[in-house]
C-alpha positions as CSV (number, residue, x, y, z in Angstrom):
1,X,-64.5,90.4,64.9
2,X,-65.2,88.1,67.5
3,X,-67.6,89.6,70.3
4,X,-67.4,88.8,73.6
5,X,-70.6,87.0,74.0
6,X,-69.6,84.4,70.9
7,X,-66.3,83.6,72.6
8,X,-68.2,82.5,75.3
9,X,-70.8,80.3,73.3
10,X,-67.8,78.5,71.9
11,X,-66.1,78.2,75.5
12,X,-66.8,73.9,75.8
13,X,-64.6,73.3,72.6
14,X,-62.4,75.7,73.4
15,X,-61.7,73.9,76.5
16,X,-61.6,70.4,74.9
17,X,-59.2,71.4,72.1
18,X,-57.1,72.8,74.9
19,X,-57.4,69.7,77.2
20,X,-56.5,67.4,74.1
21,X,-53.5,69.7,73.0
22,X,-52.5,69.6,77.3
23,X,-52.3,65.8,76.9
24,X,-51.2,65.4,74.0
25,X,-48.2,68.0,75.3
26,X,-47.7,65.8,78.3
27,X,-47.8,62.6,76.5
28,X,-45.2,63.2,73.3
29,X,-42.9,66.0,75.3
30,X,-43.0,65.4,79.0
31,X,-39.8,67.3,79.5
32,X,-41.9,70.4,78.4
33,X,-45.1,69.5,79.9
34,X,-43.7,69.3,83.3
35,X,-41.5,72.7,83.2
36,X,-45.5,74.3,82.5
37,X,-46.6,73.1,86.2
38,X,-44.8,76.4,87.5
39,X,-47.1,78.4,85.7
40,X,-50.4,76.9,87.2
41,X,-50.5,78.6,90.2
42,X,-50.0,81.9,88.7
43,X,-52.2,81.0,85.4
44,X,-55.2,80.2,88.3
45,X,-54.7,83.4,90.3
46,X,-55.6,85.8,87.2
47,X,-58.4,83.4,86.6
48,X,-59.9,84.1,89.5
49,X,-59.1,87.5,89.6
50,X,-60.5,87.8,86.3
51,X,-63.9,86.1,87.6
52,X,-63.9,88.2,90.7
53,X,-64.0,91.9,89.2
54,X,-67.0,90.9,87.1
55,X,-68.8,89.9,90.4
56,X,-70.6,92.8,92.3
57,X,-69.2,92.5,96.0
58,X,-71.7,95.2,97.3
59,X,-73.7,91.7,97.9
60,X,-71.4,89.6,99.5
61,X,-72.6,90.3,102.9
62,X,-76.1,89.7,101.9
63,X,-75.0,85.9,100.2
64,X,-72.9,85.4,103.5
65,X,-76.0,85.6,105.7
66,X,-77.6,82.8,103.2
67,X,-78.3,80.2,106.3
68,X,-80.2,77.8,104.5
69,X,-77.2,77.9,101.7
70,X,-74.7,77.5,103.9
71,X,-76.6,74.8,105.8
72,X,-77.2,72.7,102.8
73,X,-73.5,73.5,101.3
74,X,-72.0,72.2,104.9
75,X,-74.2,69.0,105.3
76,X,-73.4,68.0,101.3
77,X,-69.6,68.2,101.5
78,X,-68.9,67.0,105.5
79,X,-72.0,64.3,105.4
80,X,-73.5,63.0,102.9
81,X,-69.5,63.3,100.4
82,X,-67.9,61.5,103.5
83,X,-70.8,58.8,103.3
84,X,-70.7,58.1,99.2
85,X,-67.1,58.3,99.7
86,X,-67.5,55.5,102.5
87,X,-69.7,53.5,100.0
88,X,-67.1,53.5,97.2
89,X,-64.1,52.3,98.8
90,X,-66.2,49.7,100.7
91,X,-67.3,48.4,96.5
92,X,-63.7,48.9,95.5
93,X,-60.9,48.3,98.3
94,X,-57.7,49.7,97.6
95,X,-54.4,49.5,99.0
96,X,-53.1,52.3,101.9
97,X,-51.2,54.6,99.4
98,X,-54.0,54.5,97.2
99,X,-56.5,55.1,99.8
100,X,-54.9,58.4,101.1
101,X,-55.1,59.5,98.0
102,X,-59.2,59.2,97.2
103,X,-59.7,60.3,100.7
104,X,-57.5,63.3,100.6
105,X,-59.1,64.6,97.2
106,X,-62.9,63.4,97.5
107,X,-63.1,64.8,101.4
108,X,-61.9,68.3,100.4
109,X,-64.5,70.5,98.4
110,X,-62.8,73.0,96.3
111,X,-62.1,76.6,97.5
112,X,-60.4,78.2,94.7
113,X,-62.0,77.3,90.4
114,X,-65.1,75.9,91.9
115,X,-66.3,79.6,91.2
116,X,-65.5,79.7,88.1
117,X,-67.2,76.7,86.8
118,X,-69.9,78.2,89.4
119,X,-70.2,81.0,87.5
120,X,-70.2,79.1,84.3
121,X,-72.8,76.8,85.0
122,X,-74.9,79.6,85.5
123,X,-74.9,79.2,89.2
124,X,-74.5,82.2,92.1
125,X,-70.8,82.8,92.2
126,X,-71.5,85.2,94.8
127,X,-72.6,82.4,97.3
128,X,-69.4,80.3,96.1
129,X,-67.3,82.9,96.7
130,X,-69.1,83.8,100.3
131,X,-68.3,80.1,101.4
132,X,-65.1,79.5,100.4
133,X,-63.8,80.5,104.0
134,X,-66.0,78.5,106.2
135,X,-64.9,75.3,103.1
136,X,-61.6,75.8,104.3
137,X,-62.2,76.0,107.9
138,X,-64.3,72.9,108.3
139,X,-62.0,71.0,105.7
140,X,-59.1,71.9,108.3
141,X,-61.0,70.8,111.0
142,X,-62.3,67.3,109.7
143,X,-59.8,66.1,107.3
144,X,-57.5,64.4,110.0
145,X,-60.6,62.8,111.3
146,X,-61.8,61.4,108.2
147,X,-58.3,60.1,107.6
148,X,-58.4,58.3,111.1
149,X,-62.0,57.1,109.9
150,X,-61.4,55.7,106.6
151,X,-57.6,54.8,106.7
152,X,-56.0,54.7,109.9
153,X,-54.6,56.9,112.8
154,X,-51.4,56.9,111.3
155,X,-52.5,58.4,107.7
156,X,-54.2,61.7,109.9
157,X,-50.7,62.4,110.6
158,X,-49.7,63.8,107.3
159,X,-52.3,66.6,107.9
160,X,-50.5,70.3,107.6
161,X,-52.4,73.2,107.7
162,X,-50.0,75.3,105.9
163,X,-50.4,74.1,102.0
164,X,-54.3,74.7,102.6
165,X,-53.6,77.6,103.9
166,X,-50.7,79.5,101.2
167,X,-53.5,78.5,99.0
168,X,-56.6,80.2,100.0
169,X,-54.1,83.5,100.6
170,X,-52.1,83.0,97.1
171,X,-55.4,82.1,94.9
172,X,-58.3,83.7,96.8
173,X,-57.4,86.4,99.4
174,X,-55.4,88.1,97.2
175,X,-56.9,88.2,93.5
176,X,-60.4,88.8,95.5
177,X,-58.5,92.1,96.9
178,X,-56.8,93.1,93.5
179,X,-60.6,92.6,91.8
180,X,-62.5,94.9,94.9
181,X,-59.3,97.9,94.2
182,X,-60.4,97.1,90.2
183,X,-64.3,97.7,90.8
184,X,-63.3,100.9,93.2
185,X,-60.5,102.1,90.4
186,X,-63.9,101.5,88.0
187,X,-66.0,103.5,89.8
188,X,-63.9,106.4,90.4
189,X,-61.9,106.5,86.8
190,X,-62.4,106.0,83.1
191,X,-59.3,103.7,82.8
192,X,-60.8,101.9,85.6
193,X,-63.9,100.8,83.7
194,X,-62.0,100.7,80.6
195,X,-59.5,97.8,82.7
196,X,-62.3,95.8,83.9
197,X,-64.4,95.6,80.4
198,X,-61.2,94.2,79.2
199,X,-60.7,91.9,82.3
200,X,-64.5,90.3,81.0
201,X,-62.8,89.0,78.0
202,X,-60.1,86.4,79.9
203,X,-62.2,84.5,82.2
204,X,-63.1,81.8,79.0
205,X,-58.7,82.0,77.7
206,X,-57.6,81.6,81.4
207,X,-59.8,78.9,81.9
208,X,-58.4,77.2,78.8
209,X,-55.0,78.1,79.6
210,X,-55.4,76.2,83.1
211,X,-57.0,73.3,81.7
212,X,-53.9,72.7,79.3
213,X,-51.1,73.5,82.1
214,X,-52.7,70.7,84.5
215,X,-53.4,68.3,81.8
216,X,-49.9,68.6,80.2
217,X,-47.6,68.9,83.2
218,X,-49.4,65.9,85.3
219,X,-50.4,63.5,82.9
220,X,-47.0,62.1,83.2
221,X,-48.2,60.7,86.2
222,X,-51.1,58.9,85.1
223,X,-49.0,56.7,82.8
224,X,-46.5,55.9,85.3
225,X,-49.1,54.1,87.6
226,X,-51.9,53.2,84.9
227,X,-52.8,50.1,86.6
228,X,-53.5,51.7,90.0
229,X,-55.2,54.4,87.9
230,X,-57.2,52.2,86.3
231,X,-58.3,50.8,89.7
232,X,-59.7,54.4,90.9
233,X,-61.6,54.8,88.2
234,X,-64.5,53.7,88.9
235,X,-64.9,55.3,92.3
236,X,-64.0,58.6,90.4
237,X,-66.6,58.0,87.8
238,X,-69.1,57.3,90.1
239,X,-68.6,59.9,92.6
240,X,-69.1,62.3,89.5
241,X,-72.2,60.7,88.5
242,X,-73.9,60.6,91.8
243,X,-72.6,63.8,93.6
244,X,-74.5,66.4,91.1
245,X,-77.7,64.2,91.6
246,X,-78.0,63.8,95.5
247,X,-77.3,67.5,95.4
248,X,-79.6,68.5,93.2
249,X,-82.0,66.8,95.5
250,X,-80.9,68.5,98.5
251,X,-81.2,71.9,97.0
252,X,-84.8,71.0,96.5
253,X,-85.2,69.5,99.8
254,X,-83.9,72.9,101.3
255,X,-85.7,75.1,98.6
256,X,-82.6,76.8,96.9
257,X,-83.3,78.9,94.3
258,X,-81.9,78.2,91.3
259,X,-78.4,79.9,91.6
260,X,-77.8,78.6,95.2
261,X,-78.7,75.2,93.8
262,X,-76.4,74.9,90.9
263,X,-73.7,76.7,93.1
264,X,-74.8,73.6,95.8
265,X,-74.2,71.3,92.9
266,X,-70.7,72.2,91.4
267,X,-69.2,72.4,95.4
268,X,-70.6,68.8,95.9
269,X,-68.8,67.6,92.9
270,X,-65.8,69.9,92.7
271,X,-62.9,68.5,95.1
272,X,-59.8,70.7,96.2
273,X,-57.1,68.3,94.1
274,X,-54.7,71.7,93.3
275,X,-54.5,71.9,97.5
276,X,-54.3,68.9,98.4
277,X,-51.4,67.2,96.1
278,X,-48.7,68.6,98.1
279,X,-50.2,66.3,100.9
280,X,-49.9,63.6,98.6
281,X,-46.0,64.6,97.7
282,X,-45.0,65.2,101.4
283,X,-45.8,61.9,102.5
284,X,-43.4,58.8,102.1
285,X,-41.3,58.7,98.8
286,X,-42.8,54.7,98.6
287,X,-46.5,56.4,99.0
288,X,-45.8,60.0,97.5
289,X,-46.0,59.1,93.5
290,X,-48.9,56.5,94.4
291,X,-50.9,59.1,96.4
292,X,-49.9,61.7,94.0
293,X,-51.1,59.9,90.7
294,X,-54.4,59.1,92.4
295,X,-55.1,62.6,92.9
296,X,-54.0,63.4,89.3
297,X,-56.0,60.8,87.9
298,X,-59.2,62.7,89.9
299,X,-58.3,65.8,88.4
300,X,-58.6,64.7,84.8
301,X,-62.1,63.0,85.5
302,X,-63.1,65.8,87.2
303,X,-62.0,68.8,84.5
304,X,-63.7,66.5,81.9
305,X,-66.9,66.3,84.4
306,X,-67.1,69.9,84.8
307,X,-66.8,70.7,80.6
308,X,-70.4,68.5,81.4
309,X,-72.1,70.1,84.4
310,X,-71.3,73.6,82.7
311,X,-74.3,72.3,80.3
312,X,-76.1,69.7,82.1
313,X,-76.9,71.3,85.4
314,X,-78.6,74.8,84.0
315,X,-80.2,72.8,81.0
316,X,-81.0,69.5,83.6
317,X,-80.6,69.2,86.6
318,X,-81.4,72.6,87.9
319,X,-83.0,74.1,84.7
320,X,-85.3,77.6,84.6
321,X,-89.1,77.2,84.0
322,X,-88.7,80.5,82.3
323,X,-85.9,82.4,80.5
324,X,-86.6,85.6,82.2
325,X,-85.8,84.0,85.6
326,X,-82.4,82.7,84.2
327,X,-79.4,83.9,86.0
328,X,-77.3,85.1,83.5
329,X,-73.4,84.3,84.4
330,X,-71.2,87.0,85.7
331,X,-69.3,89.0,82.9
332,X,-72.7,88.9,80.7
């Protein structure tokens, strides 16, 4: 019988074979691929539920008051992202549609399975978790303005608040409540403890799950606009290369310990594509599938770069000097 601890060795092929299968879904059967997209939202909710009850929240307030964290998380995503992103469409100019959509998903750090891949990667959920607030916040606050910057005053104008919004209550606020009344429950009751044991086991499935249901029910996309996909690329492949580098670089510069700097690393690399693509589809019909395809395409670089960083940035980039420091992941 398959123990807890192997399923989670074997978790990076377990995501492949379920990214592969997740094209290969959206590619031969897009009628069923697409009629999966309802289930994402729902499929990421008890994934981060499931992540949240194995993290001990009686030290949230203590990662919240992490200054030089936070200080190093805010200058990474609102500087130094905006400046790379600046660089890259400077190399490779595209056309406005285009444009709105590499600015809407490379200016918005993630706020909802950034903490899973965190957490993953070995790095301090907790932290991840902490920030996720002040990501959306600033993210509010600076997305019309780096729209006026980089595309024009007109493009700020498709800013809304309220798909940013639905989804930091829908995928955050309330699994993170559901996990705290778990750990409680767990506390107080057998069944309790007995529930969240059994909630360890679906962080590495729901993951999987996730990663089929976005691949399957938005590749469709990607095909239909393969030569302005093919014309992102390269900004998307570099932004993936460079992003865990200048951060790992920052997190020395500010002395992070290790799990604040991994945590550093996956926010600087991990963008907010599942928020922001209903900005993309509320915007002109002539711009909407563009926009929308350019986020998509994004996504699939990006789920493929994490399946890396889950290995290269605890082994690499921000690897222990010594085993017994190591941070084992939450649910270990």
């Amino acid at each position: 019988m398959m123990t807890r601890e192997a399923l989670e060795r074997q978790q990076i092929w377990i995501y492949l074979l379920l990214l592969v299968l997740g094209i290969f879904i959206g590619t031969f059967a897009p009628a069923g691929g697409a009629t999966l997209d309802i289930l994402l939202s729902p499929l990421l909710a008890i994934l981060l539920y499931s992540m949240f009850v194995q993290i001990p929240f009686i030290h949230i307030r203590k990662s919240m008051g992490n200054a030089i964290f936070m200080t190093a998380l805010l200058l990474v995503n609102f500087v130094i992202v905006p400046l790379v992103v600046g660089l890259l469409i400077l190399l490779f100019p595209q056309p406005t549609p285009v444009l709105i959509g590499i600015c809407l998903v490379l200016l918005t750090p993630c706020i909802d399975y950034v903490i899973v891949f965190t957490g993953l990667g070995r790095g301090n959920e907790q932290l991840m978790l902490a920030a996720t607030p002040l990501l959306l916040i600033v993210q509010l606050i600076l997305l019309p303005f780096y729209l006026r910057l980089f595309v024009g005053t007109s493009a700020a104008k498709i800013m809304q608040a309220g798909p940013f919004i639905s989804t930091f209550i829908m995928l955050i606020l309330i699994p993170l409540l559901l996990a705290i009344i778990t750990q409680l429950w767990a506390k107080r009751r057998p069944t309790g403890s007995r529930w969240q044991q059994l909630t360890a086991w679906l962080p590495v499935p729901m993951m999987g799950l996730v990663l089929l249901v976005i691949t399957a029910s938005q590749i469709h996309r990607v095909y239909e606009d393969m030569e302005i996909v093919i014309g992102v690329l390269p900004i998307y492949v570099l932004f993936a290369l460079l992003m865990p580098v200048i951060a790992s670089l920052v997190a020395r510069i500010f002395r992070l310990d290790l799990g604040a700097g991994r945590a550093l690393i996956f926010s600087s690399s991990t963008r907010n594509s599942l928020v922001v693509l209903p900005l993309a589809l509320a915007l002109p019909p002539s711009w909407a599938l563009t926009a929308a395809a350019v986020i998509v395409t994004q996504t699939m670089i990006e789920l493929i770069a994490e399946l890396i960083y889950i290995r290269v940035v605890p082994s690499l980039l921000m690897r222990s000097q010594t085993a017994e420091k190591e941070r084992l992941p939450a649910g270990n």
